[in-house]
N, C-alpha and C positions, 0 to 999 in steps of 0.2 A: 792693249794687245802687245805692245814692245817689252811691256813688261815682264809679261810671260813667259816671252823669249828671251827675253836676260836670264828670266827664274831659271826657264828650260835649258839653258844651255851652261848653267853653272850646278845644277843638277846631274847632268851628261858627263859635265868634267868630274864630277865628282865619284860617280859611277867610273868613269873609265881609270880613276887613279886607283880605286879600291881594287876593280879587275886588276890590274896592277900588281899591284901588292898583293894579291892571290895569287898571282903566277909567277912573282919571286917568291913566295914560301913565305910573305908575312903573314902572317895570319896573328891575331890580336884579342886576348882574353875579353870579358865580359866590361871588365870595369876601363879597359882601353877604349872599345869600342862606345859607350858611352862616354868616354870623354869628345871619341872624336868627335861626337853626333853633336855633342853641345856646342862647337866648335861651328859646326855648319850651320847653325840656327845663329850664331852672333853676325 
């Protein structure tokens, strides 16, 4: 169960940095956005 909530709550962060960065105007092509996702799975 702690685990989960580690998962869940670094999942959250991740979500709220992406909000983020849509409401500074980043917004990130196709081959960006895959990279970052690879990023979050290491």
């Amino acid at each position: 169960m702690a685990k989960a909530y580690s998962i869940q709550i670094t999942k959250d962060k991740m979500i709220a940095e992406s909000e983020d960065d849509i409401k500074k105007g980043k917004i990130h092509n196709q081959t960006e956005v895959q990279k970052i996702i690879e990023r979050w799975k290491e």
